[in-house]
C-alpha positions in Angstrom: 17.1 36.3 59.5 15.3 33.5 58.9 16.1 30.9 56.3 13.8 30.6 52.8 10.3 29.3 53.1 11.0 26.3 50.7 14.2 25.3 53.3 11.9 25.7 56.2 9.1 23.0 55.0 9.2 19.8 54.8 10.6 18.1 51.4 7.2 16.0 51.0 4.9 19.1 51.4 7.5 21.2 48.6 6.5 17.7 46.5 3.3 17.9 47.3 2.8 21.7 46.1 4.4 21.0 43.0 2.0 19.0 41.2 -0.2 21.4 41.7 1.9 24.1 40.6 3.3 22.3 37.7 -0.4 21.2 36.4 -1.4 24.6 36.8 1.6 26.1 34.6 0.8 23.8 31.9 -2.9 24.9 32.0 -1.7 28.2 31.6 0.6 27.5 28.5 -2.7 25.6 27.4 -5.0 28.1 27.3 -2.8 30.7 26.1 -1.9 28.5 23.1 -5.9 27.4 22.9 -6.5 31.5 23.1 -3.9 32.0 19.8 -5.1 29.8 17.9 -9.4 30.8 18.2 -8.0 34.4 17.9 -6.4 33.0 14.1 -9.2 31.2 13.6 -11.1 34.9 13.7 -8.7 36.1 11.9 -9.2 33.6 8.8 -13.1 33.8 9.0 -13.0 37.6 8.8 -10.1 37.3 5.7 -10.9 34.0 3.9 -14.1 35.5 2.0 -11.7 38.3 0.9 -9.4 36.5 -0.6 -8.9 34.8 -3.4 -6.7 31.9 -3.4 -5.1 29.8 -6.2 -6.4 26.3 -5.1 -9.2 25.4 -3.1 -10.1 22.5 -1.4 -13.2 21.1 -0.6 -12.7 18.9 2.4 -9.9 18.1 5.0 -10.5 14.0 5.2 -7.8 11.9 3.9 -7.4 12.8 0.8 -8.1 16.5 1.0 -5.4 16.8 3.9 -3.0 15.3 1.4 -3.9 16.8 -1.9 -4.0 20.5 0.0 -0.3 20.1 2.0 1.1 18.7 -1.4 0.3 21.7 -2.6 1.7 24.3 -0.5 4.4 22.8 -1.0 5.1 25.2 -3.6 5.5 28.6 -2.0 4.7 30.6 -4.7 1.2 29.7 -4.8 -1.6 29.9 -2.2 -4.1 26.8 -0.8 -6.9 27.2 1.2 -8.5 23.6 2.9 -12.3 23.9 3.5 -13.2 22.2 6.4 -17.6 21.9 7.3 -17.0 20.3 10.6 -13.9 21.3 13.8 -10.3 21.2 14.3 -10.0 18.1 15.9 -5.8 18.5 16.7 -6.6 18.4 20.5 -10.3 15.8 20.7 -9.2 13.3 23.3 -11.8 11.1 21.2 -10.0 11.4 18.4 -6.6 11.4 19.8 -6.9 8.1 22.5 -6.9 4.9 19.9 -10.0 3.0 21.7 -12.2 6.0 22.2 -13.2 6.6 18.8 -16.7 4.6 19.1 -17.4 8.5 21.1 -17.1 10.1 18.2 -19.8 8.5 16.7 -23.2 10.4 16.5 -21.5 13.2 18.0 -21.3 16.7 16.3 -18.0 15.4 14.7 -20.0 12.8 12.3 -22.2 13.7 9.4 -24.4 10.7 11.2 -25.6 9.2 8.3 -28.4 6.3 7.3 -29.2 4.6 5.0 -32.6 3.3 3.2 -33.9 0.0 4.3 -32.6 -2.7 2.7 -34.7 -5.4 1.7 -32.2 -7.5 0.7 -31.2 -7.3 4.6 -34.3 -7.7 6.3 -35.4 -4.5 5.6 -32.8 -2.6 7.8 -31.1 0.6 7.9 -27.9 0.9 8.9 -26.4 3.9 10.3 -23.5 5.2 8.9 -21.0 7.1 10.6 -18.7 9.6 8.4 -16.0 12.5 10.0 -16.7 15.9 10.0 -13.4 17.2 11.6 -9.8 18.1 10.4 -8.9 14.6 9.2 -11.9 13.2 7.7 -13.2 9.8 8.3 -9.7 9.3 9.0 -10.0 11.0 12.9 -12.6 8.7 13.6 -11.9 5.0 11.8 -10.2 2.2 13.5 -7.0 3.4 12.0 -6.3 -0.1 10.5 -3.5 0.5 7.9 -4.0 -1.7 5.1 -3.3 -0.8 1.1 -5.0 -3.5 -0.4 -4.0 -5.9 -2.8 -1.9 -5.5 -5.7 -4.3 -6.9 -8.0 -7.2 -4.4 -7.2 -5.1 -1.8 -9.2 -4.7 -4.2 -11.6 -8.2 -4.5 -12.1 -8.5 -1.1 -12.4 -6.6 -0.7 -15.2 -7.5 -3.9 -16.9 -11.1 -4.0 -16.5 -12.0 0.1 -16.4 -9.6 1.2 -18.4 -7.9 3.5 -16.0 -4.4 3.3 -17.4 -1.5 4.5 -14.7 -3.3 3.6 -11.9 -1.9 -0.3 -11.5 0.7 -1.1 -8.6 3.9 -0.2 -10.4 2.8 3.0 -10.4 1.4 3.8 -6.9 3.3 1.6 -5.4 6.4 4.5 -4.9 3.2 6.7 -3.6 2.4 4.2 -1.0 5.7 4.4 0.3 6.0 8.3 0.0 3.4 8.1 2.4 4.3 5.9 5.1 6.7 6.5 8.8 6.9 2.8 9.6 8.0 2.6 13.3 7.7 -1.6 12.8 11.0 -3.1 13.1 12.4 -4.1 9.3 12.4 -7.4 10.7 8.8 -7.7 10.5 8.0 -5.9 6.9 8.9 -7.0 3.3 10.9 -3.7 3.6 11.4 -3.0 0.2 8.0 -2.4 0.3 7.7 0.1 2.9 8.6 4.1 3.1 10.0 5.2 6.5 10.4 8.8 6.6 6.7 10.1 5.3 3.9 11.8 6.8 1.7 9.2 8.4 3.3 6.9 11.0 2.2 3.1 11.1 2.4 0.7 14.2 1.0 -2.9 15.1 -2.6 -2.1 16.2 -1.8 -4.4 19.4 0.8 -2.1 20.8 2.7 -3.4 23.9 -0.2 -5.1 25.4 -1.5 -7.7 22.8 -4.4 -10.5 23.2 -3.1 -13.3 23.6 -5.4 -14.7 21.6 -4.5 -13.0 18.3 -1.8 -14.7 18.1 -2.7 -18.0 18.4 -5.3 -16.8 16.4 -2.6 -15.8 13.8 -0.9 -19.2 14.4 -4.1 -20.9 13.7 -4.8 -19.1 10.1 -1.4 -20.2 9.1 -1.9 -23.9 10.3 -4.5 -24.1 8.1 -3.3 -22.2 5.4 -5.7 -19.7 4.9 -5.0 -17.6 1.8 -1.8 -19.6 1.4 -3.2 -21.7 -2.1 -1.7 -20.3 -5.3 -5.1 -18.0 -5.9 -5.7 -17.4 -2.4 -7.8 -20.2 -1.2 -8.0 -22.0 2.0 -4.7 -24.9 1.3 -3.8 -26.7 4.0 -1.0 -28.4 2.1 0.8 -25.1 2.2 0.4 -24.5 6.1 2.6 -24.1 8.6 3.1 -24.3 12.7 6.1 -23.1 13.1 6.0 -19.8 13.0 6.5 -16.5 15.7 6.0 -13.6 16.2 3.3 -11.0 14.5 2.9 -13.0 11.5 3.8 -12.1 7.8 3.4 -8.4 6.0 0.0 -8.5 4.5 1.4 -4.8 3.0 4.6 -6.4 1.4 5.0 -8.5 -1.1 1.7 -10.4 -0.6 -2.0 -8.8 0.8 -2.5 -12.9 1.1 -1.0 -13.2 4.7 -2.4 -13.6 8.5 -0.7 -10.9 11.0 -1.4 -8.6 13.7 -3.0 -5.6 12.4 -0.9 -2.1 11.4 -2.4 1.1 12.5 -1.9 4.7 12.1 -0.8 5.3 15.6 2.6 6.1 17.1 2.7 6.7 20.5 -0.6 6.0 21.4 -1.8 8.6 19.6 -4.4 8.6 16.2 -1.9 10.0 13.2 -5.2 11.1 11.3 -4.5 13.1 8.0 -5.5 16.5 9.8 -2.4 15.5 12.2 0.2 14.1 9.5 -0.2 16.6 7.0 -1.5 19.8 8.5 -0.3 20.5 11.6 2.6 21.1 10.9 2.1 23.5 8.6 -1.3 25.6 10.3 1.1 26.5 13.9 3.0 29.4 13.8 5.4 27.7 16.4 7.0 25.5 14.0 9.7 25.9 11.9 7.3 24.0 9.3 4.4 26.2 9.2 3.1 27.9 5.7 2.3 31.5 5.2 1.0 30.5 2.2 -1.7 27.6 3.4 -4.9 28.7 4.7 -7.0 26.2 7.2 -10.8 27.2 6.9 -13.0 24.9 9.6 -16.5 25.0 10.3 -17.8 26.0 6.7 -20.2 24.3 4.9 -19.9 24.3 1.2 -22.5 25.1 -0.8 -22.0 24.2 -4.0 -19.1 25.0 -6.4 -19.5 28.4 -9.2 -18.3 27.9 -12.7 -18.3 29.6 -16.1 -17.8 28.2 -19.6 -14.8 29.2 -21.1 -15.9 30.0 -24.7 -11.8 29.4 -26.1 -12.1 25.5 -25.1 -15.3 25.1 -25.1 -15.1 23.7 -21.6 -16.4 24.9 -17.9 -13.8 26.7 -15.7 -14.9 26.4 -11.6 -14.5 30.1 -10.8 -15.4 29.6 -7.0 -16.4 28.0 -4.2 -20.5 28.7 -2.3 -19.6 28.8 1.7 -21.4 29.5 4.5 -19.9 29.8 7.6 -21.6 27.6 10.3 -21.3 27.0 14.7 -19.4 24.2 14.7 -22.7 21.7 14.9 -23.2 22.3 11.2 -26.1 25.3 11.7 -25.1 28.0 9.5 -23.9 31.2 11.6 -24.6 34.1 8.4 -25.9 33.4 4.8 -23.4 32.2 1.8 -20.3 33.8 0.6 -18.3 33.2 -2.3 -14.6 32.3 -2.4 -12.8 33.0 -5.7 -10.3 30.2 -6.7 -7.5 31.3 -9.5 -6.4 28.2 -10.3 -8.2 25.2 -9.5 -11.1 23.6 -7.5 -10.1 20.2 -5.8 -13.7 18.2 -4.2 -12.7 15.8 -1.4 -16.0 15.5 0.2 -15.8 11.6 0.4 -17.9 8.8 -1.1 -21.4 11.0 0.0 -20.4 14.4 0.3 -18.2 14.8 -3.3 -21.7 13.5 -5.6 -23.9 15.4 -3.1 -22.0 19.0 -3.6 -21.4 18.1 -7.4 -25.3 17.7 -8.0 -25.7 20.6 -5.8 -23.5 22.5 -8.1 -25.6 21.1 -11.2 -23.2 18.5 -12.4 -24.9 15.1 -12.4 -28.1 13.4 -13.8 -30.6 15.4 -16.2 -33.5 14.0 -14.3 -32.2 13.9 -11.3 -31.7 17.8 -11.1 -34.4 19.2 -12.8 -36.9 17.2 -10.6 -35.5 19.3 -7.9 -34.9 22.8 -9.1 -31.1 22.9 -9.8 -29.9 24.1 -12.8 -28.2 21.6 -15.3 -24.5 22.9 -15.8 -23.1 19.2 -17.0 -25.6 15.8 -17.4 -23.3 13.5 -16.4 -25.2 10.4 -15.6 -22.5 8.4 -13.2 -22.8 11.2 -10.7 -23.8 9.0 -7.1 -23.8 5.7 -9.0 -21.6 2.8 -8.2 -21.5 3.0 -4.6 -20.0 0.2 -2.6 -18.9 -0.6 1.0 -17.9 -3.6 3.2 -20.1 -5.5 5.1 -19.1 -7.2 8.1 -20.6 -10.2 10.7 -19.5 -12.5 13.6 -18.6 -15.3 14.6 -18.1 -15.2 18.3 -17.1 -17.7 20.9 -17.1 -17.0 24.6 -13.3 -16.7 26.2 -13.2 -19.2 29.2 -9.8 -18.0 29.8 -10.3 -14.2 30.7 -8.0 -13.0 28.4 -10.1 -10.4 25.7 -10.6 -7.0 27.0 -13.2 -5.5 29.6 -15.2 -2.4 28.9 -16.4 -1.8 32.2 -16.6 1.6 34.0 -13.8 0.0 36.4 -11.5 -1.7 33.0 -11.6 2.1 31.5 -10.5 3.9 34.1 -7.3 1.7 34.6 -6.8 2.5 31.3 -6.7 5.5 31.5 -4.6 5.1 34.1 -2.3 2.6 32.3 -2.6 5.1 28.7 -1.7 8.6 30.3 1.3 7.3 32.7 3.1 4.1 30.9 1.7 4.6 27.5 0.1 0.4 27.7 -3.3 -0.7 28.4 -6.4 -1.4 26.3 -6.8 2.3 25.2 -3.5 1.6 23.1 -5.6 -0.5 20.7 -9.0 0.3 18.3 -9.5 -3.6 19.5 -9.5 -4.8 15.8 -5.9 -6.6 16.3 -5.7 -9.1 13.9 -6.7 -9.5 10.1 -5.8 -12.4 7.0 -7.3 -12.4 3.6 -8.3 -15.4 1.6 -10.6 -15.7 -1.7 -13.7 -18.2 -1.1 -14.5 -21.3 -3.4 -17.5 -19.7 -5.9 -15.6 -16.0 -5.9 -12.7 -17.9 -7.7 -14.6 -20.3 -9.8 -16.2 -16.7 -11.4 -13.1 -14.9 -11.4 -11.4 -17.9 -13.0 -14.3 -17.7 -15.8 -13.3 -14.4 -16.6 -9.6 -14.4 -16.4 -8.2 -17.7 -15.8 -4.5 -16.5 -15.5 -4.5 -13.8 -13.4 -4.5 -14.0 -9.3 -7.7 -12.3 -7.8 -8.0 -9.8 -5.1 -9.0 -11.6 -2.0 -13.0 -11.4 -1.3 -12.7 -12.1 2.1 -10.9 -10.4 5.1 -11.1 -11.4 9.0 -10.6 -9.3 11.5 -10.4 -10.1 15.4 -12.1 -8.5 18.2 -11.2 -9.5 21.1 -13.5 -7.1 23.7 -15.7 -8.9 26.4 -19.2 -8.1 25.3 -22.3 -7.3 27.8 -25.4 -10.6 27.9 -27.3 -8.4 26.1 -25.1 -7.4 23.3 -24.4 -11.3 22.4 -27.2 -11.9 20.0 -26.3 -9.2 17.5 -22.8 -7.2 17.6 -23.7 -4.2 16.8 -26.9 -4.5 17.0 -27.3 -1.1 18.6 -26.6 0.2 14.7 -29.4 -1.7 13.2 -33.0 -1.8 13.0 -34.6 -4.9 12.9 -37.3 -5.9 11.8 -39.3 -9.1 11.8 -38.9 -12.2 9.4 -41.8 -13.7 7.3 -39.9 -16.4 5.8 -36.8 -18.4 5.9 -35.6 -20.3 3.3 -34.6 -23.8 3.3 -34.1 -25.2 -0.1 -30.5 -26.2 1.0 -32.0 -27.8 4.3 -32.3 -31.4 5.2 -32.9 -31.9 8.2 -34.9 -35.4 7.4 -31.1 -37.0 7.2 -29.6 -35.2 10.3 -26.8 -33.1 11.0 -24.0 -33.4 13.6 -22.7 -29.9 15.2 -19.5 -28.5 13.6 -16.6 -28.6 15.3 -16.5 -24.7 16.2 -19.9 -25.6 18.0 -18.8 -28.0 21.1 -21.5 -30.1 22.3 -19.8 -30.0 26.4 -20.2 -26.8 27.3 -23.5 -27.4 28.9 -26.3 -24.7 29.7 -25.7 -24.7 33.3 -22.0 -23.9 32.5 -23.5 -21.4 30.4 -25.7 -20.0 33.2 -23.1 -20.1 35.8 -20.4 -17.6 33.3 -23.7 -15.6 32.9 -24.3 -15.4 36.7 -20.6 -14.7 38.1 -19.8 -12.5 35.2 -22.4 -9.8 33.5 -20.1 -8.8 31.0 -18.8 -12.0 29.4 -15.5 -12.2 27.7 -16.2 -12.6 24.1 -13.6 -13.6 20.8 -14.9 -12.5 17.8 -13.8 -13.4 14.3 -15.5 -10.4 11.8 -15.9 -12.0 8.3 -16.1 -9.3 6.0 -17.3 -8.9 2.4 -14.5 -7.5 0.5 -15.3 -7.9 -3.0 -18.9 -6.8 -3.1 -21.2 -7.2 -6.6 -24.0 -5.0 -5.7 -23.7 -1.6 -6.5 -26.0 1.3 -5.0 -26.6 5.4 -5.4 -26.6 8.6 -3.7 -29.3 10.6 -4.3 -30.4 14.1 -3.3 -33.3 14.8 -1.2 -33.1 18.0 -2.1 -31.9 21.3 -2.8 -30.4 22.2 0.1 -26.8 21.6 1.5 -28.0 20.3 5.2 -30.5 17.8 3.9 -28.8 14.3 3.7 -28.9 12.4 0.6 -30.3 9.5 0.2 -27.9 6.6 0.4 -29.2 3.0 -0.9 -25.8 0.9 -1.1 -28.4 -2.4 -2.2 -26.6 -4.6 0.1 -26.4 -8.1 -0.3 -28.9 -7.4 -3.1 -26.6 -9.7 -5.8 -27.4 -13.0 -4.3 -23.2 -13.9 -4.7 -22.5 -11.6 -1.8 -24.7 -13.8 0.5 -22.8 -16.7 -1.0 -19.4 -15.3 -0.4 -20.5 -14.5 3.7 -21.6 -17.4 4.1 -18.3 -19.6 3.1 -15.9 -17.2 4.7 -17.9 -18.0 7.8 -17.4 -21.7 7.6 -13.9 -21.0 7.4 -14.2 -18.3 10.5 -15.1 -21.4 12.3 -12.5 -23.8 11.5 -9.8 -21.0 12.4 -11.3 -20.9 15.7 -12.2 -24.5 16.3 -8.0 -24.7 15.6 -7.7 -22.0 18.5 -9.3 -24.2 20.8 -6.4 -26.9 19.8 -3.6 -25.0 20.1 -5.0 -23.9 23.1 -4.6 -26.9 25.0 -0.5 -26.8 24.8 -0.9 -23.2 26.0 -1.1 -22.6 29.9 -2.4 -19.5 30.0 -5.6 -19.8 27.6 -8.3 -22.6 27.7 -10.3 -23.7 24.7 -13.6 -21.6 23.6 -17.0 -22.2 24.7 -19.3 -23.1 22.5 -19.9 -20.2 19.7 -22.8 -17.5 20.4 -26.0 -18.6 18.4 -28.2 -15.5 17.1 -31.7 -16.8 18.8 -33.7 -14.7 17.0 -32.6 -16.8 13.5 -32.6 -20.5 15.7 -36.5 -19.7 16.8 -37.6 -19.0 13.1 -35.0 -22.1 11.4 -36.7 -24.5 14.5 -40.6 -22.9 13.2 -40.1 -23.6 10.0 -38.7 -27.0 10.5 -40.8 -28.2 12.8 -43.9 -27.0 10.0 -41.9 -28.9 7.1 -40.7 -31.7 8.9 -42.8 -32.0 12.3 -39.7 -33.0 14.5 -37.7 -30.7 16.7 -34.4 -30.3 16.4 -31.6 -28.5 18.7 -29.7 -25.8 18.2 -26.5 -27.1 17.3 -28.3 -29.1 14.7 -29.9 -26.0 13.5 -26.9 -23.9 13.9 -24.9 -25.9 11.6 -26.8 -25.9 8.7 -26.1 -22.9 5.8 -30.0 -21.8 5.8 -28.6 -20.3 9.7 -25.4 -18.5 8.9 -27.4 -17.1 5.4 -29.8 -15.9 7.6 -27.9 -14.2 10.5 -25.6 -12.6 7.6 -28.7 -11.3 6.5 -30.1 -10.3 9.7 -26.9 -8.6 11.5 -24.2 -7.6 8.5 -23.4 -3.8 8.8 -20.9 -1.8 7.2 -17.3 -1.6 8.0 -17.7 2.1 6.9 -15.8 2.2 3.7 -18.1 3.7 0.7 -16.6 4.2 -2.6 -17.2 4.6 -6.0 -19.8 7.7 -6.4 -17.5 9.5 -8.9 -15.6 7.2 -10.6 -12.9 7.8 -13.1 -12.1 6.0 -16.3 -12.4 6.3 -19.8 -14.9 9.2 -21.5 -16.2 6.1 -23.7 -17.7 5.0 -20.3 -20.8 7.3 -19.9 -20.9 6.4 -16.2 -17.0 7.7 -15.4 -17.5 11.0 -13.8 -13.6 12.3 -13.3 -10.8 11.2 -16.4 -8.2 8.6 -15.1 -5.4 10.5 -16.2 -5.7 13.8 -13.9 -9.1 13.2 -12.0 -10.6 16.1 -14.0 -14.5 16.2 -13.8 -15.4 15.3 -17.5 -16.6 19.2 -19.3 -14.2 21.1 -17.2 -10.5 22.4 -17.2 -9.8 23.4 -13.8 -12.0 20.7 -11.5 -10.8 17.6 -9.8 -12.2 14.8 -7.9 -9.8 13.1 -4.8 -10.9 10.9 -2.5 -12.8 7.3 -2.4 -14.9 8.3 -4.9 -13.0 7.8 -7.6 -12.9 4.5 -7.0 -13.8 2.5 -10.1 -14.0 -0.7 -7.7 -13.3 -0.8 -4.1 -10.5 -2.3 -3.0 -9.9 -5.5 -0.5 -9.3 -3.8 2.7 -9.7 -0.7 4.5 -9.7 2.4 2.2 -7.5 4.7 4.4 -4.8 4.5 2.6 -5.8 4.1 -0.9 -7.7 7.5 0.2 -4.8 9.3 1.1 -2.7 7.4 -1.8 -5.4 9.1 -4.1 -4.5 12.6 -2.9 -1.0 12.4 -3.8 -1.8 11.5 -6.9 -4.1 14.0 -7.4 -1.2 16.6 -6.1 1.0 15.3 -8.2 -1.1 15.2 -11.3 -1.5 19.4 -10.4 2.2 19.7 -9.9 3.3 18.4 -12.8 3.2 21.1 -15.0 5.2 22.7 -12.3 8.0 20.7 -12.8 8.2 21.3 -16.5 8.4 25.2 -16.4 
């Protein structure tokens, strides 16, 4: 008899087959488990309009994802999460850290934009928001940062929002967090280590060299290190390692790599913290009781008044079930909620379905056909987001990251087999916060005691950038539009000016030409100065009746002429960190100083025409370049938004006729069972990336809800 087939072939063919066979097993186990869950997902469509559940969600971004698992955490009571856009658990866009720029304008993102914005040359920016399990939070940069301490100060202090300071939410920010960062690197007091959302260093195992001496270069010149945040050199240092300090410890004033919502490679998004593991029916964690509803747009929200209190009592919630692009699949349905209605629709979406539901502005409604159920005026007022620009300086060294078709696939590579590589990181890997001359002079006006939130933020990027892309970072967001006037009050260029240090004089244009020629994508550093502390304040607006129209969003950027002001001096101080890289460069042997910083032509043509008209003399770039009438204008030409709005519901006081939601349980004012959680809420933004104080807003929300629990 002869022997087995596996002993009669050779071991490198068995080998051989068994990759294939081995791939093809877990296929199988994929699409079985893919097949389950579309077959539940039936399951809940056909059963969710039949049901009525005891609290309903309106959206499964940061907050909502919180607010809903805090919930179910009770098992006598039922939750159901509305979702408008996809599950996104297994989206290698949303999964893979550096692929999230595909989720953009993709059926994932609500693809917003706003009005021109005179104040900006006339430009509107596009606006990218999530419409997946997760939120906003599936497709950010998953930069983990809380914000100062002195933002919820301000809150309480200045709009009245007593409970909210840090004392307070501080336990909540640790409730929250799975730091895998060693101790030795965190204020660890600080810090929570067994929650929901794991947090990592943004740079991974494979870090830029440049962000740390980057780091090392912020501390030398002690940026943020004065006693009210300023720029101090006195209290620099240059002897420091390592990542740098915990800008989420003790201190938001602090240079360090950046932390990230990302363990293992992989995105921890809300939708992935908080509820997956209570959605799959393979886990010991999973909830009978919690009910995940995805592509269903929400209407608007169905309420009564409640003739005992006088007040309105949301009865239900308006759905109608859509395809998964947002087209709606059969008309509306109506899911009865016995408890409560929680909105976390985000900074557009939450005003948008509340004035769709007839709670907001007389006028505003009317004019369109809706039905008053509660004039309350601050309904889409008092937006505000970040705006960001750059100061960029080409990377003789080769050390920034490629983003060619060759770069990604070695990634890929690297990411799927070792876990390293350039997919590991979002590419923002560094950040530092500091608080600009003027910001503090008017803050010290005000209240000449207390220690401001920083109004400036730098972030690195350090990502080679194509020829073309070198005028305008993200320009392929923008519309522009040409320039009548420049203004050049603060210009004299009759006296002269000599180039700032950031903009070296050596690097000749045939140097320049050469990098162009040998290399078509050129290695770029990037320092992002980014408006933290905005003044102007802007709307959302309805176009219409309808839920699939978009609202009208005019954030007024840079329309209070202090935000200019601000730009423009964290930008001088943008330089002066990198002109210091170029220093500590020359000790290091594998980097070489910059090249001389990338000018925005368009702005250097129109500052040389109108020059040359006032002063007939011609003057080069550098001279031109280093003059505040330049960096003024390119803020006002290429600034876009970081993608943080806020501040479209906000809570405070009732005294305030603008405060949409009370302070004390983020009840809509005029109802008993109706809450606001998410950005919204927001009386001012806070100085950093809103991520967390999103999610930090949906445990309180929860926990507001639960309270009564705890007292039967």
């Amino acid at each position: 008899m002869s022997a087995p087939l596996h002993r009669r072939l050779p071991s490198w063919i068995l080998k051989w087959l068994a990759v294939p066979a081995v791939t093809a097993a877990l296929y199988t186990m994929y699409i079985a488990r893919r097949e389950t869950l579309r077959r539940a997902k039936m399951i809940t469509y056909a059963s969710a309009f039949e049901k009525e559940y005891d609290y309903i969600v309106i959206g499964a971004g940061s907050a909502g994802c919180a607010v809903a698992a805090r919930l179910s955490e009770n098992p006598n009571v039922t939750v159901l999460l509305i979702e408008s856009g996809p599950n996104s658990l297994s989206d290698i866009r949303v999964n893979i850290p550096a692929l999230f720029p595909a989720t953009q304008k993709s059926e994932v993102d609500w693809n917003y934009t706003t009005s021109k914005q005179p104040a900006t040359r006339n430009r509107a920016s596009y606006w990218p928001r999530g419409r997946l399990l997760g939120g906003s939070s599936s497709t950010n940069a998953m930069l983990w940062v809380r914000g100062s301490k002195d933002d919820f100060g301000v809150w309480e202090t200045d709009y009245g929002c007593e409970g909210w300071n840090w004392d307070v939410l501080l336990p909540i920010f640790k409730r929250i967090e799975n730091m895998q960062i060693p101790k030795s690197e965190l204020d660890e007091e600080y810090h929570g280590f067994d929650g929901p959302v794991k947090v990592s260093r943004t740079t991974g195992n494979q870090p830029c060299v440049w962000n740390y001496l980057w780091v090392r270069s912020c501390e030398a010149l002690g940026v943020g290190y004065g006693p009210r945040g300023e720029v101090d050199p006195s209290k620099g240092f240059t002897n420091g390692t390592g990542p740098g300090r915990d800008y989420n410890g003790a201190s938001i004033y602090n240079a360090a790599c950046m932390m990230s919502s990302v363990a293992d490679g992989v995105r921890q998004h809300t939708g992935r913290a908080y509820v997956a593991p209570i959605i799959d029916p393979w886990q010991k964690s999973y909830r009978s009781n919690f009910t995940l509803l995805t592509d269903t747009t929400v209407a608007a929200i169905e309420s009564i008044l409640d003739p005992r209190s006088g007040l309105r009592r949301a009865v239900g919630v308006k759905c109608i079930p859509n395809d998964g692009k947002g087209k709606p699949t059969s008309g509306p349905k109506v899911i009865r909620a016995r408890k409560e209605v929680i909105l976390s629709g985000g900074a557009i979406g939450s005003p948008q379905i509340l004035k769709l539901s007839g709670i907001g502005p007389r006028n505003e409604l009317k004019s369109l056909g809706i039905e008053v159920v509660k004039d309350l005026p601050g309904v889409g007022e008092n937006l505000q987001d970040h705006l960001f620009f750059s100061i960029s300086n080409p990377d003789l060294a080769k050390q920034t990251y490629r983003t060619t078709r060759g770069a990604i696939i070695m990634g890929l590579f690297k990411y799927f087999t070792r876990r390293t590589g350039m997919l590991m990181t979002a590419g923002v890997e560094a950040t530092a916060f500091m608080s600009t001359p003027s910001y503090l002079q008017s803050y010290r006006s005000k209240n000449n005691s207390a220690t401001p939130p920083p109004n400036i933020q730098f972030f690195t990027l350090p990502i080679a950038i194509k020829g073309d892309q070198l005028e305008h970072i993200g320009a392929s967001q923008i519309e522009i539009t040409p320039l009548d006037q420049v203004s050049l009050d603060d210009l004299d260029l009759s006296k002269g000016f000599t180039p700032t240090k950031a903009l070296s004089t050596d690097f000749d244009a045939a140097s320049q030409a050469k990098l162009n020629a040998n290399d078509p994508q050129q290695y770029i550093f990037t320092t992002l100065v980014t408006l933290v502390k905005p003044l102007s304040r802007g709307r959302v607006s309805l176009t219409s009746a309808s839920p699939y129209d978009h609202p009208i969003i005019d954030p007024h950027y840079l329309e209070h002429p202090a935000d200019v002001a601000y730009m423009v001096e964290g930008a001088e101080v943008a330089r002066k960190i990198h002109a210091n890289m170029s220093i500590l460069a020359a000790s290091n042997p594998i980097v070489k100083p910059f090249g001389p910083e990338v000018l925005n032509k368009s702005v250097i043509a129109e500052l040389r025409r109108v020059a040359y008209i006032r002063f007939n003399k011609d003057f080069p770039d550098e001279v031109l370049a280093s003059t505040r009438a330049y960096t003024e204008e390119t803020v006002r030409r290429s600034a876009v938004t970081v993608y943080h709005p806020v501040g479209t519901c906000k809570m405070g006081p009732q005294s305030d006729e603008m405060s949409v939601v009370s302070h004390k349980d983020l009840k809509v004012y005029g109802f008993e069972n109706l809450r606001v959680a998410d950005a919204s809420v927001m009386p001012e933004i806070t100085a950093g990336n809103t991520n967390a104080p999103s999610i930090v807003i949906g445990e309180r929300c929860a926990d507001f809800i639960k309270s009564p629990w705890a007292m039967k």
